[in-house]
HTML snippet that shows the backbone in 3Dmol.js (N, CA, C, O; Angstrom):
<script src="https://3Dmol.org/build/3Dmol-min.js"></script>
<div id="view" style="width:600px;height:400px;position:relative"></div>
<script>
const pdb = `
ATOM      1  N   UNK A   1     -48.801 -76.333  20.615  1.00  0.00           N
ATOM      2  CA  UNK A   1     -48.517 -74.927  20.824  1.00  0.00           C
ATOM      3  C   UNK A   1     -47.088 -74.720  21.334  1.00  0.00           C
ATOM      4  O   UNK A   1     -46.427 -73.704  21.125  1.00  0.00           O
ATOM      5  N   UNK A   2     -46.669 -75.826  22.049  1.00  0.00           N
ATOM      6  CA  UNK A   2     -45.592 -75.613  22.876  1.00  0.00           C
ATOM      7  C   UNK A   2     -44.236 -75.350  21.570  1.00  0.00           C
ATOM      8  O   UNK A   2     -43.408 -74.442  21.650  1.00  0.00           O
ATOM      9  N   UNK A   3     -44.305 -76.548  20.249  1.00  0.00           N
ATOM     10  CA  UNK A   3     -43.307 -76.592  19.384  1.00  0.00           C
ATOM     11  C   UNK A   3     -43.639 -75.227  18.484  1.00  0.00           C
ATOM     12  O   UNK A   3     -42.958 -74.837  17.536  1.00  0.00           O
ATOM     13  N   UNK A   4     -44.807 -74.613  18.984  1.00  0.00           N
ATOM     14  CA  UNK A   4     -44.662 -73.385  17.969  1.00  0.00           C
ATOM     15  C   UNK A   4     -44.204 -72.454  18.720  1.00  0.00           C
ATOM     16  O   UNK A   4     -43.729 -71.577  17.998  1.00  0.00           O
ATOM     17  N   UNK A   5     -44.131 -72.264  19.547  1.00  0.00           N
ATOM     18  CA  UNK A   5     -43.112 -71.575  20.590  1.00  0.00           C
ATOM     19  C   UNK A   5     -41.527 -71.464  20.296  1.00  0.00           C
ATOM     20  O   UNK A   5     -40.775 -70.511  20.092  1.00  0.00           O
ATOM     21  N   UNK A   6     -41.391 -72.570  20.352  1.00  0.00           N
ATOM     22  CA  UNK A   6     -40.212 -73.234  20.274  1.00  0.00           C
ATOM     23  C   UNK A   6     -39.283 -72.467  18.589  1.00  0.00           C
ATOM     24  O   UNK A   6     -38.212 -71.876  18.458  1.00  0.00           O
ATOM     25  N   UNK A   7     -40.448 -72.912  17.512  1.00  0.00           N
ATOM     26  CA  UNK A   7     -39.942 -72.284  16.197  1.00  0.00           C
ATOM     27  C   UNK A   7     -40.083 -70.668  16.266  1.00  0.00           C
ATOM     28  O   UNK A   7     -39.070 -70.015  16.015  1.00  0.00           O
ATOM     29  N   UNK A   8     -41.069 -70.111  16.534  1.00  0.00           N
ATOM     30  CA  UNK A   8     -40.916 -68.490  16.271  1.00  0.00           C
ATOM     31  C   UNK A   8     -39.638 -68.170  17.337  1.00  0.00           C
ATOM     32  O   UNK A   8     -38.999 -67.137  17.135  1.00  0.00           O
ATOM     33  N   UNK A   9     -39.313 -68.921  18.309  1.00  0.00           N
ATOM     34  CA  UNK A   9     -38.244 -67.926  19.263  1.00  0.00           C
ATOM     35  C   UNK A   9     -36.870 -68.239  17.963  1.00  0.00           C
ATOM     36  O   UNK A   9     -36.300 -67.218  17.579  1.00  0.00           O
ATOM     37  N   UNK A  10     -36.633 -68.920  17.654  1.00  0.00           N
ATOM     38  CA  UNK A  10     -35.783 -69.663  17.403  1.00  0.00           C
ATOM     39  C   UNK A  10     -35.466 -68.700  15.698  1.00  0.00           C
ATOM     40  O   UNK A  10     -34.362 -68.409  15.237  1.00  0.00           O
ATOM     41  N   UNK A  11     -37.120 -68.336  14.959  1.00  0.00           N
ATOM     42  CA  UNK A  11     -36.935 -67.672  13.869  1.00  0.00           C
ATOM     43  C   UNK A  11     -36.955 -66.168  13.788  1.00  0.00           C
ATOM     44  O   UNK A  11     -36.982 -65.402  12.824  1.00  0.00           O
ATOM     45  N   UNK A  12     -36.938 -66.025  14.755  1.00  0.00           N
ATOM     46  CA  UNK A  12     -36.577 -64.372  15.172  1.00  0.00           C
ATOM     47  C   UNK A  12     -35.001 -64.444  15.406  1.00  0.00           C
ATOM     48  O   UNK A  12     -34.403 -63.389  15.195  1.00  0.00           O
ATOM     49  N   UNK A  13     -34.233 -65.565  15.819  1.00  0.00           N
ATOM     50  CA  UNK A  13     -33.289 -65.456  16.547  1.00  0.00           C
ATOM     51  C   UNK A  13     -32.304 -65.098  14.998  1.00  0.00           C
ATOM     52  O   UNK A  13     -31.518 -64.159  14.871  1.00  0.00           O
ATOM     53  N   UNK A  14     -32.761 -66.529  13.571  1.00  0.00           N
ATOM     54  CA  UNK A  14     -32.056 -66.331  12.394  1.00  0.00           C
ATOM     55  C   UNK A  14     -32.486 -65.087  11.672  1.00  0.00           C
ATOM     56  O   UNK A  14     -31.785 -64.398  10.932  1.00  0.00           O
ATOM     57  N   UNK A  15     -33.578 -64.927  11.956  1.00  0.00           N
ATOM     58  CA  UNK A  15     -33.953 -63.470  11.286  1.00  0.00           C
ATOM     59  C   UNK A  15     -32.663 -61.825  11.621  1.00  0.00           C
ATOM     60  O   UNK A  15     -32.512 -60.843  10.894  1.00  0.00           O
ATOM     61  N   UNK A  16     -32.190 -62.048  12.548  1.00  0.00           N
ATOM     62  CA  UNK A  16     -32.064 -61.757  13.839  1.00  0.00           C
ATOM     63  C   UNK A  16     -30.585 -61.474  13.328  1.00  0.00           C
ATOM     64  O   UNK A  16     -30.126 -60.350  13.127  1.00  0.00           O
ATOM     65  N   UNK A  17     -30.016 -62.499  13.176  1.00  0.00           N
ATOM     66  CA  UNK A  17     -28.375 -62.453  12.977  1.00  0.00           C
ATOM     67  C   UNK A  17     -28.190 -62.613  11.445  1.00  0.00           C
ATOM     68  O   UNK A  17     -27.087 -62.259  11.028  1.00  0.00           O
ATOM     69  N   UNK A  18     -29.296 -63.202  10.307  1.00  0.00           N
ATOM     70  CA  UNK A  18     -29.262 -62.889   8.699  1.00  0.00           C
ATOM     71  C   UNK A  18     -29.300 -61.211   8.824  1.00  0.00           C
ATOM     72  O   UNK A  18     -28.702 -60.570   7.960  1.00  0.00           O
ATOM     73  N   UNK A  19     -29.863 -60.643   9.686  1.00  0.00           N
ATOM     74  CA  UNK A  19     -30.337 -59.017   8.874  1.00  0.00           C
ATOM     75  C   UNK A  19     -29.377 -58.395   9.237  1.00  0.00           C
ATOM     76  O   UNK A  19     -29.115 -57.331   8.676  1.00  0.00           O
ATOM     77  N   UNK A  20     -28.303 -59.047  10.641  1.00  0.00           N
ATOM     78  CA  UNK A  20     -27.325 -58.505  11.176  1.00  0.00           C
ATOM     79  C   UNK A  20     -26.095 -58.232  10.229  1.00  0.00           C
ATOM     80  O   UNK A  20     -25.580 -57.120  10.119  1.00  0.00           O
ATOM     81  N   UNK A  21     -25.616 -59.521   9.462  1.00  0.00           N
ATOM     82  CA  UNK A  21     -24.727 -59.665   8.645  1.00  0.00           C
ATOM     83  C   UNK A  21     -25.116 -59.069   7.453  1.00  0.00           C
ATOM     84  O   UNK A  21     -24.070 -58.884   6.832  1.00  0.00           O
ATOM     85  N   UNK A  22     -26.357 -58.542   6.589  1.00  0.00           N
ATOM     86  CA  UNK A  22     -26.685 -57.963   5.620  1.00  0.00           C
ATOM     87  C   UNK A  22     -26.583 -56.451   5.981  1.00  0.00           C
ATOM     88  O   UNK A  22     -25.868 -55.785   5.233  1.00  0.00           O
ATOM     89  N   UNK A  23     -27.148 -55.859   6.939  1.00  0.00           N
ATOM     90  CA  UNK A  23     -26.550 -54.829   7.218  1.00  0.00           C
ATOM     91  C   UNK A  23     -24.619 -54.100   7.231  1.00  0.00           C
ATOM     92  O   UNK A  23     -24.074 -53.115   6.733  1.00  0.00           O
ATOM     93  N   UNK A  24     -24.182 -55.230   8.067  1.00  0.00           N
ATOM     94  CA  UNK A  24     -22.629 -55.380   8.056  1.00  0.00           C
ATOM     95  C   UNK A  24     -22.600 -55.132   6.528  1.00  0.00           C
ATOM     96  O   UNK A  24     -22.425 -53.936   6.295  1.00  0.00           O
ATOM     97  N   UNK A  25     -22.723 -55.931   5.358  1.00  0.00           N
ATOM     98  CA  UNK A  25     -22.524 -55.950   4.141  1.00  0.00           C
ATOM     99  C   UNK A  25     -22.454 -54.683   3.765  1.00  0.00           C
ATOM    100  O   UNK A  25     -21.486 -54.136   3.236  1.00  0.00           O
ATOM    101  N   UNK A  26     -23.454 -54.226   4.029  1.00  0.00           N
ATOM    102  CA  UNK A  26     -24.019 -52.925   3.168  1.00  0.00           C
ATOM    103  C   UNK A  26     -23.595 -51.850   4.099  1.00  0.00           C
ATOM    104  O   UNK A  26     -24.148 -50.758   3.971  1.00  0.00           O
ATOM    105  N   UNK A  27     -22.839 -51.979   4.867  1.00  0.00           N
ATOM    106  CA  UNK A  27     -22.497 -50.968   5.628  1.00  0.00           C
ATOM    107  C   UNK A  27     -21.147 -50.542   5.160  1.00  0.00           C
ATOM    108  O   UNK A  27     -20.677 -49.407   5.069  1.00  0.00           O
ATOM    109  N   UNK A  28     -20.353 -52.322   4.739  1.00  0.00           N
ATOM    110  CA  UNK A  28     -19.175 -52.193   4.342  1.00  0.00           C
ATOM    111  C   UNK A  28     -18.976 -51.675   3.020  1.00  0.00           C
ATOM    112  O   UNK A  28     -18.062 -50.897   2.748  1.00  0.00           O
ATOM    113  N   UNK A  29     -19.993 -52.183   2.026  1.00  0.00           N
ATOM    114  CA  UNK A  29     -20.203 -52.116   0.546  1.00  0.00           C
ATOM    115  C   UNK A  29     -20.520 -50.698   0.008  1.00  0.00           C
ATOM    116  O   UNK A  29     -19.814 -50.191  -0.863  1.00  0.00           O
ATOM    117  N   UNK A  30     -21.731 -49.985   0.610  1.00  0.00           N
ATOM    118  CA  UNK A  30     -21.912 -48.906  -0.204  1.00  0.00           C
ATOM    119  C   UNK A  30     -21.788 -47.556   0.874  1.00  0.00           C
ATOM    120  O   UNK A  30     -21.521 -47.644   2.072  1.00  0.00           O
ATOM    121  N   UNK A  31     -22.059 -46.276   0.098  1.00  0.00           N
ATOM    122  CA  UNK A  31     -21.589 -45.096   0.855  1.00  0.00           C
ATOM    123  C   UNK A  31     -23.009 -44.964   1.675  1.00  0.00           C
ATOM    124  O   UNK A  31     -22.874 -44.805   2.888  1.00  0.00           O
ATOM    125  N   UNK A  32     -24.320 -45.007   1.181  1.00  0.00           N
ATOM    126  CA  UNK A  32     -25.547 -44.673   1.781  1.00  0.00           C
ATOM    127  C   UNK A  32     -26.162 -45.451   2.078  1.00  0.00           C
ATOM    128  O   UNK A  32     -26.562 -46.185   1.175  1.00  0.00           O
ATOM    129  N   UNK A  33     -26.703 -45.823   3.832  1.00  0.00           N
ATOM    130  CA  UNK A  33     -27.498 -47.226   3.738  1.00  0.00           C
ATOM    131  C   UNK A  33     -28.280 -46.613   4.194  1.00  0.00           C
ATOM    132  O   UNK A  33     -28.012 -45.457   4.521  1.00  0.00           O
ATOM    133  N   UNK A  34     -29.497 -47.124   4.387  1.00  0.00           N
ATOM    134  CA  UNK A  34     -30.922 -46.496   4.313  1.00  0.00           C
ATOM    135  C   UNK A  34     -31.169 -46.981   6.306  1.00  0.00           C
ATOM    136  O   UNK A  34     -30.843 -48.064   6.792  1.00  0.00           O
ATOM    137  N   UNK A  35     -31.677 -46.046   6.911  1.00  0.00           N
ATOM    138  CA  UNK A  35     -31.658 -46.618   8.201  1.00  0.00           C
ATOM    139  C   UNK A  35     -32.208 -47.905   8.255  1.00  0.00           C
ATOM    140  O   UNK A  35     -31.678 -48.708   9.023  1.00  0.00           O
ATOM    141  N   UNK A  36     -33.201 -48.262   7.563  1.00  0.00           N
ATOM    142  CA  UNK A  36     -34.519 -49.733   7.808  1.00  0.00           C
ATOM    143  C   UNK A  36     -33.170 -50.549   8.220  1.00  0.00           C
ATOM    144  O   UNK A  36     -33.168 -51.441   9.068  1.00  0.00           O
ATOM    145  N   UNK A  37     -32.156 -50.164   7.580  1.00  0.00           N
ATOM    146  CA  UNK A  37     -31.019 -51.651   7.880  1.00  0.00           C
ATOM    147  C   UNK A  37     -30.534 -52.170   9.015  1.00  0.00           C
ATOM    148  O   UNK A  37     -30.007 -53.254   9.268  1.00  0.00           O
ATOM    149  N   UNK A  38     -30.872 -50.936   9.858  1.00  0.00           N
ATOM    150  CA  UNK A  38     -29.816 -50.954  10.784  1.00  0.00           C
ATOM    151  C   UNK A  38     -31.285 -51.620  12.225  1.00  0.00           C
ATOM    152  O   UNK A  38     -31.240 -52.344  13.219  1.00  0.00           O
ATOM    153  N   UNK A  39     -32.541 -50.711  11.393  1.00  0.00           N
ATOM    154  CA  UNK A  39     -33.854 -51.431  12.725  1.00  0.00           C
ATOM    155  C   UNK A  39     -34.358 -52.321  12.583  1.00  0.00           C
ATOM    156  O   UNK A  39     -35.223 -52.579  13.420  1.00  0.00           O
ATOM    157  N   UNK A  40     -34.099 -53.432  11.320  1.00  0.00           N
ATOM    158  CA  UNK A  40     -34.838 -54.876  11.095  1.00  0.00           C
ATOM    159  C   UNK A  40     -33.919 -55.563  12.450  1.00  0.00           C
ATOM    160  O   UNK A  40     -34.365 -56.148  13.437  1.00  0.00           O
ATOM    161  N   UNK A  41     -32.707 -55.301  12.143  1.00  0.00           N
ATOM    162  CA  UNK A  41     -31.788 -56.705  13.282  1.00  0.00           C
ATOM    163  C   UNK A  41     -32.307 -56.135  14.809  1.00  0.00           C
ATOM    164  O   UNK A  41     -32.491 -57.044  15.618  1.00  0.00           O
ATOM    165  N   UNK A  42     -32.600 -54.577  15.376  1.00  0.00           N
ATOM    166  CA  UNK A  42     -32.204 -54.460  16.435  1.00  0.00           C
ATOM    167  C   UNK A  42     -33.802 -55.291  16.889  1.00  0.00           C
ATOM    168  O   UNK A  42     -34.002 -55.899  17.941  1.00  0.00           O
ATOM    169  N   UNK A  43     -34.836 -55.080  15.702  1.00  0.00           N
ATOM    170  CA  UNK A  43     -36.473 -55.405  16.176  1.00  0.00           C
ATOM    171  C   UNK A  43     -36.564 -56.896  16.438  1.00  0.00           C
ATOM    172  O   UNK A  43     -37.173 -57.431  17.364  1.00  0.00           O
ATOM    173  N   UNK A  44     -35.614 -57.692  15.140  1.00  0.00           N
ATOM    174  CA  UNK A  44     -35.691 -59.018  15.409  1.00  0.00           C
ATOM    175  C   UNK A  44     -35.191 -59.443  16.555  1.00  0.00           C
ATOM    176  O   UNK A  44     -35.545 -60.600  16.777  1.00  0.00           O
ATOM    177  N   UNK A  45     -34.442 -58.943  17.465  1.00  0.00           N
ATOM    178  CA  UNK A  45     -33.696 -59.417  18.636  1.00  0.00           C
ATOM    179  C   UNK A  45     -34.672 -59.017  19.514  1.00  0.00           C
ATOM    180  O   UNK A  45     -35.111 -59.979  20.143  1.00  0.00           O
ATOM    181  N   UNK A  46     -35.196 -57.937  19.808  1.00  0.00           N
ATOM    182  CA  UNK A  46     -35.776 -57.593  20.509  1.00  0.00           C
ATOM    183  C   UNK A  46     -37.246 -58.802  20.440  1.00  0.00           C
ATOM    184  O   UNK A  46     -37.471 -59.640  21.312  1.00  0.00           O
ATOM    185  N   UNK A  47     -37.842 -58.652  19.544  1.00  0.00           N
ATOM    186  CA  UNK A  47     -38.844 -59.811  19.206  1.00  0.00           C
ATOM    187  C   UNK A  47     -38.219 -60.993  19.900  1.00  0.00           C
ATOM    188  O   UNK A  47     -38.558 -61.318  21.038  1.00  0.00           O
ATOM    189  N   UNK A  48     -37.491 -61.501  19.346  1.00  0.00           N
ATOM    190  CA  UNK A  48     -36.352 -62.770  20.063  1.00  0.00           C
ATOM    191  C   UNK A  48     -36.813 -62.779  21.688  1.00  0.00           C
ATOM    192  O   UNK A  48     -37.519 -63.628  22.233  1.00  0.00           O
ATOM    193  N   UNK A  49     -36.221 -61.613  22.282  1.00  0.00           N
ATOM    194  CA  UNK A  49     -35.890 -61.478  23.796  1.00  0.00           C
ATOM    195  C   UNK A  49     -37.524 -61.810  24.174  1.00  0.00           C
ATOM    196  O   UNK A  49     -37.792 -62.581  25.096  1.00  0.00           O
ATOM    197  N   UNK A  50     -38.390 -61.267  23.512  1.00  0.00           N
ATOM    198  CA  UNK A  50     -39.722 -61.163  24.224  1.00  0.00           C
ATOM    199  C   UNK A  50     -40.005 -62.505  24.307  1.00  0.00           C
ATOM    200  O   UNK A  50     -40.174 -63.133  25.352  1.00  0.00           O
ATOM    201  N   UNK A  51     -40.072 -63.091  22.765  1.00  0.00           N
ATOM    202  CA  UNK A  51     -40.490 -64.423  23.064  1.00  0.00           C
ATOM    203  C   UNK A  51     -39.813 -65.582  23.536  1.00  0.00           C
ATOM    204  O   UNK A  51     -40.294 -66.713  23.469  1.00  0.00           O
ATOM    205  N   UNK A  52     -38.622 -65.288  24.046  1.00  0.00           N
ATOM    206  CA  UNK A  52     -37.929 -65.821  25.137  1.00  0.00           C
ATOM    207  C   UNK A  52     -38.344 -65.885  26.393  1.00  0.00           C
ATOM    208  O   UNK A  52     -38.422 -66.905  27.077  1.00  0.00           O
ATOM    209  N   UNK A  53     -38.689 -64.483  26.790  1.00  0.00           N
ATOM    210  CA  UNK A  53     -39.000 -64.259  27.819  1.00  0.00           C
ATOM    211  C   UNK A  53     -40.195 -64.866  28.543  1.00  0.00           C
ATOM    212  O   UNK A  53     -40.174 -65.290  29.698  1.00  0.00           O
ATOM    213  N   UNK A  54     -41.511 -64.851  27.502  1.00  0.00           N
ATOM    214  CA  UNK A  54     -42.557 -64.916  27.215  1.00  0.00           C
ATOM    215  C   UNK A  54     -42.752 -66.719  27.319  1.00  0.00           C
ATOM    216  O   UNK A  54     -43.641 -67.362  27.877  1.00  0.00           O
ATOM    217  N   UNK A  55     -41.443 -67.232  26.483  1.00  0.00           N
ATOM    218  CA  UNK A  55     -41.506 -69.001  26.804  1.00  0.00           C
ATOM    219  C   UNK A  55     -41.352 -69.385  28.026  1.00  0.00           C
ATOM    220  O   UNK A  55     -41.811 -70.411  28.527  1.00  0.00           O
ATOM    221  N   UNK A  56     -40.790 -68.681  28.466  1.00  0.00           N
ATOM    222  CA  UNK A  56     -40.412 -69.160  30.487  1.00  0.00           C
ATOM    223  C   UNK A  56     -41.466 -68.810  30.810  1.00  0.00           C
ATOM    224  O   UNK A  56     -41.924 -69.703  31.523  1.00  0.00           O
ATOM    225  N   UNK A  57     -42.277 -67.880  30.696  1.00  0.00           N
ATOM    226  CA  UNK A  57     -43.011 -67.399  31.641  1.00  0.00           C
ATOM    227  C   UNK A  57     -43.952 -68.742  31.816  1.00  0.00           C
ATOM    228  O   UNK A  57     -43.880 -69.589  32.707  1.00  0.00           O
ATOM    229  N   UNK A  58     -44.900 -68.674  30.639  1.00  0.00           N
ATOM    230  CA  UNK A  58     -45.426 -70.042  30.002  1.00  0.00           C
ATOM    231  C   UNK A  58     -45.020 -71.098  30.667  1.00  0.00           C
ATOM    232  O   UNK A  58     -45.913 -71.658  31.303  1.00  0.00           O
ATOM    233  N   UNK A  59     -43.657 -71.693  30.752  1.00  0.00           N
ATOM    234  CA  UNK A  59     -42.689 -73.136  31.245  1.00  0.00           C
ATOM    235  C   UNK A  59     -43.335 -72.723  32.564  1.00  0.00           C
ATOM    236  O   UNK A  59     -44.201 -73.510  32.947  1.00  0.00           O
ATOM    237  N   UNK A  60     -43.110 -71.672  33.340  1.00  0.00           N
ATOM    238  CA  UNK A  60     -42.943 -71.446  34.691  1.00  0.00           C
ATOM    239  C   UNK A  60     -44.442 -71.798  35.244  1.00  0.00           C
ATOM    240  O   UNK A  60     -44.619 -72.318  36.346  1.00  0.00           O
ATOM    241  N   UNK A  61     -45.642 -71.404  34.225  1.00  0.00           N
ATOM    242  CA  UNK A  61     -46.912 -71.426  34.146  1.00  0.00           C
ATOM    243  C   UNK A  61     -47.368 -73.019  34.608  1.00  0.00           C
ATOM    244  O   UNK A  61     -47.992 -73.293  35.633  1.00  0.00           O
ATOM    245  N   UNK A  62     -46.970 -73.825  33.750  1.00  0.00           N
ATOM    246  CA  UNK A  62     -47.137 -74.713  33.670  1.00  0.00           C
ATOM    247  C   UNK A  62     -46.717 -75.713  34.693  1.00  0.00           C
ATOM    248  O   UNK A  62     -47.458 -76.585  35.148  1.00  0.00           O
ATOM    249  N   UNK A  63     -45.296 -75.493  35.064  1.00  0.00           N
ATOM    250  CA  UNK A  63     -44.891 -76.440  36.150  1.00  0.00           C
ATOM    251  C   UNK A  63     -45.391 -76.076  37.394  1.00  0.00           C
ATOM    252  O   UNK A  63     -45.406 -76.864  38.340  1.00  0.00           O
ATOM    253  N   UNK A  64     -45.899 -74.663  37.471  1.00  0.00           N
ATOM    254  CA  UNK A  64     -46.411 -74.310  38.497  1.00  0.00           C
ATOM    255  C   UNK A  64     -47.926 -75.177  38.637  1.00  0.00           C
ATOM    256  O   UNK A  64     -48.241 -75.624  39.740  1.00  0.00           O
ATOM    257  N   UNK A  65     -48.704 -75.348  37.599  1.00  0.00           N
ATOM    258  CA  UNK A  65     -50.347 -76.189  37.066  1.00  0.00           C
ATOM    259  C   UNK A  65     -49.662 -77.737  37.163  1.00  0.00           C
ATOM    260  O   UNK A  65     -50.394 -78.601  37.647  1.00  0.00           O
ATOM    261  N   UNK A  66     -48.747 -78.009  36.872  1.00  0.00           N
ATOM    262  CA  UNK A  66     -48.524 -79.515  37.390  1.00  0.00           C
ATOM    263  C   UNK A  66     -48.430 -80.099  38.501  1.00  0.00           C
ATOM    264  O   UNK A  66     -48.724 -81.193  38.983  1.00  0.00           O
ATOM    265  N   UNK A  67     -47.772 -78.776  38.936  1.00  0.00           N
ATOM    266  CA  UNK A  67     -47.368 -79.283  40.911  1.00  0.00           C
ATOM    267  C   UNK A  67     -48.393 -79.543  41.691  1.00  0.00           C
ATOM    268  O   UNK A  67     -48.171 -80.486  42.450  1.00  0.00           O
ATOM    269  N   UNK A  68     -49.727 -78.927  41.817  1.00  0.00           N
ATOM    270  CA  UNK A  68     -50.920 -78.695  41.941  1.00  0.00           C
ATOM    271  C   UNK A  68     -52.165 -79.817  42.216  1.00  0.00           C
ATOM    272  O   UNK A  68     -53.330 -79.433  42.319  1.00  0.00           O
TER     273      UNK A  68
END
`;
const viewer = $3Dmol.createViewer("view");
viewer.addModel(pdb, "pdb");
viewer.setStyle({}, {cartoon: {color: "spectrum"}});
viewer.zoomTo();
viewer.render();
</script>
């Protein structure tokens, strides 16, 4: 469980900065971009932060159940 942790933080993070730079693209490229462009990157980061957040908590969980 722990290495699947590990991959979703990590695939939110590329999700994250791919949708960032495709937006950039299409921001630069055409006259009309459709908003979805601009809320995939801000959701993937945000997703990111949680399950960041969410992995410490967990780490913190645990070393706290080891000490014990």
């Amino acid at each position: 469980m722990k290495k699947y942790n590990i991959y979703i933080v990590y695939f939110w993070l590329t999700i994250g900065i791919l949708t960032t730079i495709y937006a950039i693209y299409k921001t630069m490229t055409s006259d009309e971009v459709e908003p979805m462009t601009y809320y995939m990157p801000i959701l993937a980061f945000v997703l990111f932060g949680m399950r960041k957040w969410y992995d410490g908590k967990l780490k913190k969980q645990d070393q706290e159940n080891g000490e014990k």
